[in-house]
N, C-alpha and C positions, 0 to 999 in steps of 0.2 A: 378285708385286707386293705382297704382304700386308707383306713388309718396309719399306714406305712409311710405314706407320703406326707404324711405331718412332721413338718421338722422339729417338735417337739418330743417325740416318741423315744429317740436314742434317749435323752435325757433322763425323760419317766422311765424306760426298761432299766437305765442302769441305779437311778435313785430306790426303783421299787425291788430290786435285786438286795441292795446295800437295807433299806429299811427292814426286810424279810428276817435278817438276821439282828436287826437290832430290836424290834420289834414283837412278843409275841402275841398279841390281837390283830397286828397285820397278817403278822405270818398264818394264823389261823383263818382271815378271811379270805387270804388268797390260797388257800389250803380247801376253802370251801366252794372257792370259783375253780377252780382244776377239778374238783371231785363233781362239781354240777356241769363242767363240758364235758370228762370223759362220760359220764350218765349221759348224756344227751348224745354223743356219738355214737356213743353205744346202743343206745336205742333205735338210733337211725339204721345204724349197720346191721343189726338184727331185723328191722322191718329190710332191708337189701336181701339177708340171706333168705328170709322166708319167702321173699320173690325169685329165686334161685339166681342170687349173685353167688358166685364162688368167691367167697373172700381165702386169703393166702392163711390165715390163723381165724381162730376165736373173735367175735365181737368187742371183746374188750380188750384185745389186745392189737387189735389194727385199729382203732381208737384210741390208746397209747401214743400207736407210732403220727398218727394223725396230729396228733396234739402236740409231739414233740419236734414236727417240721413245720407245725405253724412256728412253736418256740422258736426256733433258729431261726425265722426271718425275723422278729424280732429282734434276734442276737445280731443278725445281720444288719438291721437296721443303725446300729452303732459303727460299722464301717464308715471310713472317710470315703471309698467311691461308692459306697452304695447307691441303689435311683429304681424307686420303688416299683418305675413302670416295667424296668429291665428284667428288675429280680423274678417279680412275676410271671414275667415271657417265658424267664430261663426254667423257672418251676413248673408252668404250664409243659413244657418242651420236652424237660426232663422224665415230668410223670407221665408225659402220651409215653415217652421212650421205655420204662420202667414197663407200663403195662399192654407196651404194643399195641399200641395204638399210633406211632408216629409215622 
């Protein structure tokens, strides 16, 4: 996540968003990095449940949701008051909140 704070990042999310569609060997390879981190979530959250974590769904679908709240800071990273260190706090804060832990 340290790569949030590159102020280059808004730029690349919004370039590789617009190439995605103009592009299909981008769009394929970035089709094939999404499909090697949910595998790899998923894998991890499967070794969690066999250790008896209670996840709330399936391994591959809280790996989804995983994948699609990293996306959003990302997306958030395009904000004009965005500040990498803040959002972070806010999402650490949020997820103790979420899973009672706060």
């Amino acid at each position: 996540m340290s790569e949030l704070g590159d102020p280059l990042v808004p730029g690349l999310a919004a370039a590789a968003m617009l190439q995605v569609n103009r592009d299909p060997k981008f769009a394929a390879l970035m089709a094939a990095d999404e499909r090697q981190t949910l595998t790899t979530l998923t894998a991890l959250l499967d070794r969690m449940a066999e250790d008896g974590a209670d996840l709330p769904f399936p391994p591959a679908r809280v790996a989804r949701w995983v994948a699609s709240i990293i996306d959003s800071l990302f997306l958030s990273a395009m904000e004009e008051d965005f500040d990498p260190e803040s959002h972070l706090r806010e999402l650490r804060r949020i997820t103790a909140w979420l899973t009672g832990r706060a």
